[in-house]
N, C-alpha and C positions, 0 to 999 in steps of 0.2 A: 377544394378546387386544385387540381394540377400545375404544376411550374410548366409551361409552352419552353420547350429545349430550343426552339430556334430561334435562329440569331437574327436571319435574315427579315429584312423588314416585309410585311406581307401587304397587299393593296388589293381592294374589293374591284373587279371589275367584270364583267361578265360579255366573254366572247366565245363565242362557238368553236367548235375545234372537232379534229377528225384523229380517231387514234386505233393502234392494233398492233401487234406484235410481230407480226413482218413489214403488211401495209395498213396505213390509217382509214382501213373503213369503218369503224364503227363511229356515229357521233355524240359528243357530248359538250358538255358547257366548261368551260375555266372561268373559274367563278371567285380564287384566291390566287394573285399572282405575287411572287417574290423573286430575288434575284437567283435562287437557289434550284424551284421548283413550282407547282402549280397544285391545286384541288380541281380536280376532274369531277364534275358531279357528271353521275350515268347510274342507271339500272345494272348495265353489262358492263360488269367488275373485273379485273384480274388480279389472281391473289399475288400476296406480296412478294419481293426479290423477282416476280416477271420484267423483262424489259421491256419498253414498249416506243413506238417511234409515234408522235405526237407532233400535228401541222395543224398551227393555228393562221387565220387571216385576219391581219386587221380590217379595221373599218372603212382604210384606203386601199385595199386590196394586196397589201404585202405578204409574204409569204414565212412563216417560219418552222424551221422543221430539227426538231429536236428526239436525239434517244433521253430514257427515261427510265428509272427503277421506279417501282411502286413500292411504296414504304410501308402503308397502310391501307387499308380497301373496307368498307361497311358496303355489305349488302343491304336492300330494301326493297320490298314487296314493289312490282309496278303501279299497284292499284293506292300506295303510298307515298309515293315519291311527290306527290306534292305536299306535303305536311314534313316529312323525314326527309331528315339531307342524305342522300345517299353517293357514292361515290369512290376517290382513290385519290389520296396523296401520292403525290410523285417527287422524286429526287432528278434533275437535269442529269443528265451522263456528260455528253456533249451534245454540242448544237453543228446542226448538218449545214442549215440554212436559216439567213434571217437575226444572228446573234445582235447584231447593232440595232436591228429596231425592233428587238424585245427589250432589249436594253433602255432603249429609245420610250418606248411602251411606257416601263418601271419607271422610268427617271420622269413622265409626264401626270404619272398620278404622286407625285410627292408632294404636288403644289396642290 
């Protein structure tokens, strides 16, 4: 098994999100979230060093809107994507909108 390189601590939580390389229309799920960065799970990947702007909503309606490298990307069949995690690690660039309640987010799944 692999040594995990990140530092940042990672938290299971699963919220919808809208993402794309100029504007965020495609959707998928964040389904690992850290101070650092997020796992996008989706069928429709971009390969890696893409930047990508990435706007997630909480479950009280806030808004956060963040650029993003992709670090890493596994593609997966559609007709497998339930069984196979398929998806895209992302690296934060900066955040456009929303920094204090991802923050906010993170600091509420420690407990």
């Amino acid at each position: 098994m692999g040594i995990d390189k990140r530092e940042a601590q990672r938290f299971r939580k699963r919220l919808q999100l809208r993402y794309g390389e100029t504007e965020p229309t495609r959707i998928g799920f964040a389904e690992d979230l850290s101070a650092t960065g997020i796992f996008i799970k989706s069928v429709q990947i971009s390969p890696p060093n893409t930047v990508l702007i990435v706007q997630l909503t909480t479950t009280t309606q806030e808004l956060i809107r963040v650029k993003a490298r992709v670090m890493w990307a596994k593609k997966v069949p559609q007709n497998m994507a339930h069984r196979i995690k398929g998806g895209m690690g992302v690296h934060f660039i900066r955040f456009e909108e929303g920094e204090a309640v991802y923050r906010r987010v993170c600091d509420s799944l420690k407990r």
